[in-house]
Backbone as ProteinMPNN parsed JSONL, in Angstrom:
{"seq_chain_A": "XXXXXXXXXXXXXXXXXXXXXXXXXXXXXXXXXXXXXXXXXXXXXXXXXXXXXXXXXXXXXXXXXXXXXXXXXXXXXXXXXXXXXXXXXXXXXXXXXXXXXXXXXXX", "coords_chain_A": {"N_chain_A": [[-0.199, 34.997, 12.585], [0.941, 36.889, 15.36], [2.801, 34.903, 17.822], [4.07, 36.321, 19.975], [5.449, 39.087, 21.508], [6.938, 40.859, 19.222], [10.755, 42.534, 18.781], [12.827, 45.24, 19.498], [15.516, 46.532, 17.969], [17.929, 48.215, 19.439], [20.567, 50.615, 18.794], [22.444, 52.15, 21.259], [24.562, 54.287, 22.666], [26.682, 52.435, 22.114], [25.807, 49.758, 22.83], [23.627, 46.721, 22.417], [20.202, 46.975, 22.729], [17.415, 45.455, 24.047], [13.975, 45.57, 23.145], [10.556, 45.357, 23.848], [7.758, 45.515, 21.162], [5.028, 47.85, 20.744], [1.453, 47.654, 20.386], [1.42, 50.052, 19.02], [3.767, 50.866, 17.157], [3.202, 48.2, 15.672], [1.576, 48.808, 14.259], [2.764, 50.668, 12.326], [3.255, 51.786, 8.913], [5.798, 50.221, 7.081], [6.606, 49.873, 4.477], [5.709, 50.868, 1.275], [4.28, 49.533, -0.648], [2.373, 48.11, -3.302], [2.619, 45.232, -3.217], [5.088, 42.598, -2.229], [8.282, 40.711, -2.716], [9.637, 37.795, -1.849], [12.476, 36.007, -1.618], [15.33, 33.229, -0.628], [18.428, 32.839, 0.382], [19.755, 30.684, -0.159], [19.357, 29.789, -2.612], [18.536, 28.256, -5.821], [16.413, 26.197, -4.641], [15.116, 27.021, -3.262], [11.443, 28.283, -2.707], [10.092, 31.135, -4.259], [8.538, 33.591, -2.784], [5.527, 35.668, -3.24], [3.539, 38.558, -1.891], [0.873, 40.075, -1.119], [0.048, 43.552, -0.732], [-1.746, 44.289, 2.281], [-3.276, 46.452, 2.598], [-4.216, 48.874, 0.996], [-1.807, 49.273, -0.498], [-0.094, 49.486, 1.429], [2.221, 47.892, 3.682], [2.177, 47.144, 7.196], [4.269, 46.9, 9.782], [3.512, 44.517, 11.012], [1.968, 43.378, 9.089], [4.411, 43.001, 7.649], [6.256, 41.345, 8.997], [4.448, 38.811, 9.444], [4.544, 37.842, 6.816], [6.981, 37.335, 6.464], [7.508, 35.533, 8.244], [5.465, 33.758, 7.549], [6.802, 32.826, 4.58], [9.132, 32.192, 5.481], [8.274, 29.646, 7.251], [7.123, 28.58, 4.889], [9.646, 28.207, 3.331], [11.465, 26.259, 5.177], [9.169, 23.625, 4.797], [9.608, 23.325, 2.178], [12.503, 22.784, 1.322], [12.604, 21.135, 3.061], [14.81, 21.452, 4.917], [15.846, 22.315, 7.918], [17.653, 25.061, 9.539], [19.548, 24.816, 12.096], [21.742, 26.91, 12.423], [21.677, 29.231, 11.843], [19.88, 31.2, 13.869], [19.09, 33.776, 14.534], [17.039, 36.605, 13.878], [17.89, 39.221, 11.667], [17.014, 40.666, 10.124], [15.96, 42.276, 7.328], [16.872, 42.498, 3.565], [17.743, 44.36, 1.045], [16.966, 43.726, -2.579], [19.06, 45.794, -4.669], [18.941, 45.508, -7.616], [16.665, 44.283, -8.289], [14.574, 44.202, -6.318], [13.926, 42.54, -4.575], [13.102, 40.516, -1.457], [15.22, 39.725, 1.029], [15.531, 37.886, 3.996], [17.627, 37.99, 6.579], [19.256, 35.72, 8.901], [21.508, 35.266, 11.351], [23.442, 33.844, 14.053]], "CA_chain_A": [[-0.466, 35.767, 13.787], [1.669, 36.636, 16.211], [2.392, 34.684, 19.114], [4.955, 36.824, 20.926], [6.148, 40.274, 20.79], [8.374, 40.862, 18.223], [12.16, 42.822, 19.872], [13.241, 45.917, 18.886], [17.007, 45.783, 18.801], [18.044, 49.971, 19.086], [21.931, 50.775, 19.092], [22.456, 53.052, 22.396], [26.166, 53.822, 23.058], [27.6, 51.262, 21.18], [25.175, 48.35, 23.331], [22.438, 46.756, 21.517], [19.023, 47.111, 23.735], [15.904, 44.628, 23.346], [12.674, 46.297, 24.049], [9.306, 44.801, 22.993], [7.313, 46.221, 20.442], [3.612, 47.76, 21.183], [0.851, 48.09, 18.915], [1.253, 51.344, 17.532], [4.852, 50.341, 16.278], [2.802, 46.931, 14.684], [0.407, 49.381, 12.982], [3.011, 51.653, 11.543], [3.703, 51.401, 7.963], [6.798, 49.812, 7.017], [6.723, 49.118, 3.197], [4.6, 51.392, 0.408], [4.4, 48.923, -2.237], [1.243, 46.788, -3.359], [3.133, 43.774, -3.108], [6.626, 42.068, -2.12], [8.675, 39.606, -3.173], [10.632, 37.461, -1.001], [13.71, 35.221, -1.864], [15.965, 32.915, 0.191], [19.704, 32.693, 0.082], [19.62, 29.198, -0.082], [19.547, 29.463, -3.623], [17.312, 27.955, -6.408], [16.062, 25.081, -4.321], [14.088, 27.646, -2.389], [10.86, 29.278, -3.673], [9.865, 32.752, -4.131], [7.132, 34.206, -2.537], [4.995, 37.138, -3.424], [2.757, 38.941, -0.892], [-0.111, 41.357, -1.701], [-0.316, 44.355, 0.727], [-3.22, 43.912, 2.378], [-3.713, 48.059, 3.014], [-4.389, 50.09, 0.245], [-0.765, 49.379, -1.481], [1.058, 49.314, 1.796], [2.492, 46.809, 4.337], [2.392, 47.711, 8.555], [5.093, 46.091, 10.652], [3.232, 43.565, 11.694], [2.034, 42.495, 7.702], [5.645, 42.324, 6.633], [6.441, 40.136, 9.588], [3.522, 37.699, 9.1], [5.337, 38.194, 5.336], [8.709, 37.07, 6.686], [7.045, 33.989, 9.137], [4.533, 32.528, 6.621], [7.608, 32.773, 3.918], [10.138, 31.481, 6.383], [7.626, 28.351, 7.309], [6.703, 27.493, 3.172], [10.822, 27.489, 2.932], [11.201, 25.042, 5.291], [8.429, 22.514, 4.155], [10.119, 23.193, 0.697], [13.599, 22.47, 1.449], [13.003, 20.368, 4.235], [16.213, 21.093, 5.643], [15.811, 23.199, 9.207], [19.097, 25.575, 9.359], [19.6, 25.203, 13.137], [22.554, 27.411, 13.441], [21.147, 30.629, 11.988], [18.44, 31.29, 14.265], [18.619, 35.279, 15.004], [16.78, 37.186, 12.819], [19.031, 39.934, 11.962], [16.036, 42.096, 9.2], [16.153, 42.34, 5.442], [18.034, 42.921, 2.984], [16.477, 44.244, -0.383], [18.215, 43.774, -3.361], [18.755, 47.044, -5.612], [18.651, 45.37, -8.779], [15.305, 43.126, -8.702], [13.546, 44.48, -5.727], [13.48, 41.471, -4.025], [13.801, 41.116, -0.161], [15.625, 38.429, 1.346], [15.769, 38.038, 5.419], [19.026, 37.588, 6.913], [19.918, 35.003, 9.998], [22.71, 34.812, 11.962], [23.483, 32.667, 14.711]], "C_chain_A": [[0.765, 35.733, 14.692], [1.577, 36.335, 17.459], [3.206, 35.325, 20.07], [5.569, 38.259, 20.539], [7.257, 40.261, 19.951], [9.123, 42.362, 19.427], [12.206, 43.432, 18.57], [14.587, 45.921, 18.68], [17.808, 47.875, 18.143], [19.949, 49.934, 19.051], [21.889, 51.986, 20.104], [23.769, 52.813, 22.928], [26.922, 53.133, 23.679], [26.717, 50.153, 22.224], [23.899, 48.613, 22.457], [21.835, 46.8, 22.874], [17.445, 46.534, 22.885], [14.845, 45.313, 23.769], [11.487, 45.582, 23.012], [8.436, 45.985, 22.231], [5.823, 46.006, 20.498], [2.888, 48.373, 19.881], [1.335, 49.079, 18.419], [2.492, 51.009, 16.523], [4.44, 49.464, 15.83], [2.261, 47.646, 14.071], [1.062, 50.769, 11.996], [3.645, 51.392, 10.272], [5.219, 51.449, 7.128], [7.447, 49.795, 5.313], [5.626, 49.774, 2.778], [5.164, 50.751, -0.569], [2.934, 48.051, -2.198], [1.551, 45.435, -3.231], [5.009, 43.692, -2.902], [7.212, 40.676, -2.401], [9.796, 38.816, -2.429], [11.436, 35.955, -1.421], [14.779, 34.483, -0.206], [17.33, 32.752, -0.288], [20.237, 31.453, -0.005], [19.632, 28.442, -1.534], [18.264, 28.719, -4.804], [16.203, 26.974, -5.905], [14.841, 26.269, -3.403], [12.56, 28.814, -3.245], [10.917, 30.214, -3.408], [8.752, 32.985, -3.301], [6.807, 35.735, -2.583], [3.46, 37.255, -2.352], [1.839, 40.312, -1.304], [-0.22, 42.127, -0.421], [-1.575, 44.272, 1.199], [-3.787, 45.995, 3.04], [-3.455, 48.795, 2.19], [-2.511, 50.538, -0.205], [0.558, 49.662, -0.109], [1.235, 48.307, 3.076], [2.831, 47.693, 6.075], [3.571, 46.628, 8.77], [4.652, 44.687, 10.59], [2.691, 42.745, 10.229], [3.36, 42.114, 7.266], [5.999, 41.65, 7.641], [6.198, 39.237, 9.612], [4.134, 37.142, 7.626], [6.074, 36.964, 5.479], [8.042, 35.417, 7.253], [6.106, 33.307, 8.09], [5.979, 32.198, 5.521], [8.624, 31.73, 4.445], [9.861, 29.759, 5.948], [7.701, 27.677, 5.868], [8.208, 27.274, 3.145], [11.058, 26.259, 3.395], [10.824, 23.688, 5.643], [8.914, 22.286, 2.703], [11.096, 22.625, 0.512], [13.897, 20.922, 2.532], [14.681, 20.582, 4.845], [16.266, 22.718, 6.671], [17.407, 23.8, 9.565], [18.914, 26.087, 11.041], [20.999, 26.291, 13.546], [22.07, 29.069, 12.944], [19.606, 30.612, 12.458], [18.016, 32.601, 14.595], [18.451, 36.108, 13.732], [17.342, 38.793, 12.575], [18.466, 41.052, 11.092], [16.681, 41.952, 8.258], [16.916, 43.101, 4.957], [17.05, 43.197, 1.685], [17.754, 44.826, -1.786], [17.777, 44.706, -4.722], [18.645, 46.998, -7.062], [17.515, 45.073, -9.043], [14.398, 43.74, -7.88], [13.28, 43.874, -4.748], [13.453, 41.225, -2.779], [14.238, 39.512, 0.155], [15.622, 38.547, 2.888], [17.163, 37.296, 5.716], [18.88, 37.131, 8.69], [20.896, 35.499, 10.428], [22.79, 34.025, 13.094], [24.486, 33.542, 16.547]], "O_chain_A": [[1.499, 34.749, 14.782], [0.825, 36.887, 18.262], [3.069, 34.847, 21.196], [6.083, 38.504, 19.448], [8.325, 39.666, 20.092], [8.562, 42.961, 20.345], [11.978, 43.051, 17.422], [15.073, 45.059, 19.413], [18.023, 48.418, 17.06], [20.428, 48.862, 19.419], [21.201, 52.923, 19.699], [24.193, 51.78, 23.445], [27.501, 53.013, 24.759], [27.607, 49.321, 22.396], [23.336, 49.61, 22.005], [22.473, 46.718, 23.923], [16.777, 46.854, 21.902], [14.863, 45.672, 24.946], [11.55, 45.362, 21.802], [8.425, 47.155, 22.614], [5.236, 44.928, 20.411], [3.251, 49.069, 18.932], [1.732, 49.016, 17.255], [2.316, 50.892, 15.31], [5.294, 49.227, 14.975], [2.291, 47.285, 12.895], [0.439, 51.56, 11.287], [4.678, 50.729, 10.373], [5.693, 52.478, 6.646], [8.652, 49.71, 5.075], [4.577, 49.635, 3.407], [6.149, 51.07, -1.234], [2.515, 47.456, -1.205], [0.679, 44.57, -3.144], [5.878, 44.467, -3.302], [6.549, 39.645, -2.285], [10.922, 39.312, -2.463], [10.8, 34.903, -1.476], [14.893, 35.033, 0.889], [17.42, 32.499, -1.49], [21.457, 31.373, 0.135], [19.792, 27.246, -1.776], [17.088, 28.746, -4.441], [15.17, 26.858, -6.564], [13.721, 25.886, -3.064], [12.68, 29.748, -4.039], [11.609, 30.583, -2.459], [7.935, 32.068, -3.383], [7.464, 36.692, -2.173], [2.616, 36.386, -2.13], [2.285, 41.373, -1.739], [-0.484, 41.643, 0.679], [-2.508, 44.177, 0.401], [-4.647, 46.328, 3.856], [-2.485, 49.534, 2.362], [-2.039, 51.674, -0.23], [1.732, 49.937, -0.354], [0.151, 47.899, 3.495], [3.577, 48.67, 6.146], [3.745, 45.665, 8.023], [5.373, 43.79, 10.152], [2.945, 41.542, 10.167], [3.544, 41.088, 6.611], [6.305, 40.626, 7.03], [7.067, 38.378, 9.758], [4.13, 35.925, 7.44], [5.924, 35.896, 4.886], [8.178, 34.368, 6.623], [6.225, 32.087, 7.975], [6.309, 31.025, 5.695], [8.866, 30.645, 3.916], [10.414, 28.977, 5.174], [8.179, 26.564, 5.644], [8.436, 26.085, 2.928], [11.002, 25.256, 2.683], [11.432, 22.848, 6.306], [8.676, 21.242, 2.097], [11.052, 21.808, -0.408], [14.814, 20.115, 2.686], [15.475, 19.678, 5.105], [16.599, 23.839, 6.285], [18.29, 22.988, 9.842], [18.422, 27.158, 11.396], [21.299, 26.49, 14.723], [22.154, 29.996, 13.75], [18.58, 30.253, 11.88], [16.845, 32.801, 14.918], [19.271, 36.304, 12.835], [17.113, 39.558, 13.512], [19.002, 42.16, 11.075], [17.846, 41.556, 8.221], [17.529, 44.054, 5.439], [16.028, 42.596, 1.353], [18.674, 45.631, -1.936], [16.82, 44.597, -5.488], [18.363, 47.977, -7.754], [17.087, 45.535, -10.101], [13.311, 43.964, -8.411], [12.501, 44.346, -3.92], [14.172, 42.165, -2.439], [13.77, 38.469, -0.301], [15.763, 39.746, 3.125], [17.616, 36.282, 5.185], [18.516, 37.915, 9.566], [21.301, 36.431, 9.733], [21.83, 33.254, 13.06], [24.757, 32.819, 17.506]]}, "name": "protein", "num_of_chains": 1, "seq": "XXXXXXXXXXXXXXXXXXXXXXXXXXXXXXXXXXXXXXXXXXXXXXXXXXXXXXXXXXXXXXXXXXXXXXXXXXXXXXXXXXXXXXXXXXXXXXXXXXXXXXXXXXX"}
C-alpha cells in the first residue's frame, strides 16, 4: 500500500518539476502484460521476482509500484545489505532481450 504520494518528475524547459500524483494517474494502466518479472543489478545474489497482474492481464500505476516496493523490500531481506547511497528512484529499465524489468537508483 501506499503510504505517500508517489512524484511525478515532468521535464519543463530543461527544469525537472515534482508534482504529486492523484488517483486517476494511480488507476491508469501502465503495463499490458499478465505478469512481470523483476531483476536487480546487484547481480546473482539477488532474487527474481515475478508478479501476476492483478487486472485482467494488465498492471495500473499504482500495481507496478506496489511491484517495485514489495520487490525492492524481499531484495533487501535477501541480500541484507541496505544500499544507502542510491536512494532516488530514477524508473525502470526493461531489458530487450529477456523482458525483464530492473529499477534504477541513483543517489
Amino acid at each position: 500500500a501506499l503510504e505517500r504520494p508517489l512524484l511525478g518528475v515532468e521535464l519543463e524547459g530543461g527544469a525537472y518539476e515534482l508534482q504529486a500524483l492523484g488517483e486517476a494517474q494511480l488507476d491508469e494502466v501502465v503495463c499490458v502484460a499478465s505478469s512481470i518479472q523483476m531483476r536487480s543489478y546487484r547481480g546473482d545474489r539477488a532474487p527474481a521476482g515475478v508478479y501476476r497482474a492483478p487486472r485482467d492481464g494488465a498492471f495500473w500505476l499504482r500495481d507496478l509500484w506496489s511491484s517495485v516496493e514489495d520487490y525492492e523490500q524481499r531484495l533487501l531481506m535477501a541480500t541484507h545489505e541496505p544500499d544507502l547511497h542510491h536512494v532516488f528512484f530514477e524508473g525502470l529499465c526493461i531489458d530487450s532481450d529477456t523482458g525483464i524489468l530492473y529499477s534504477g537508483w541513483g543517489s
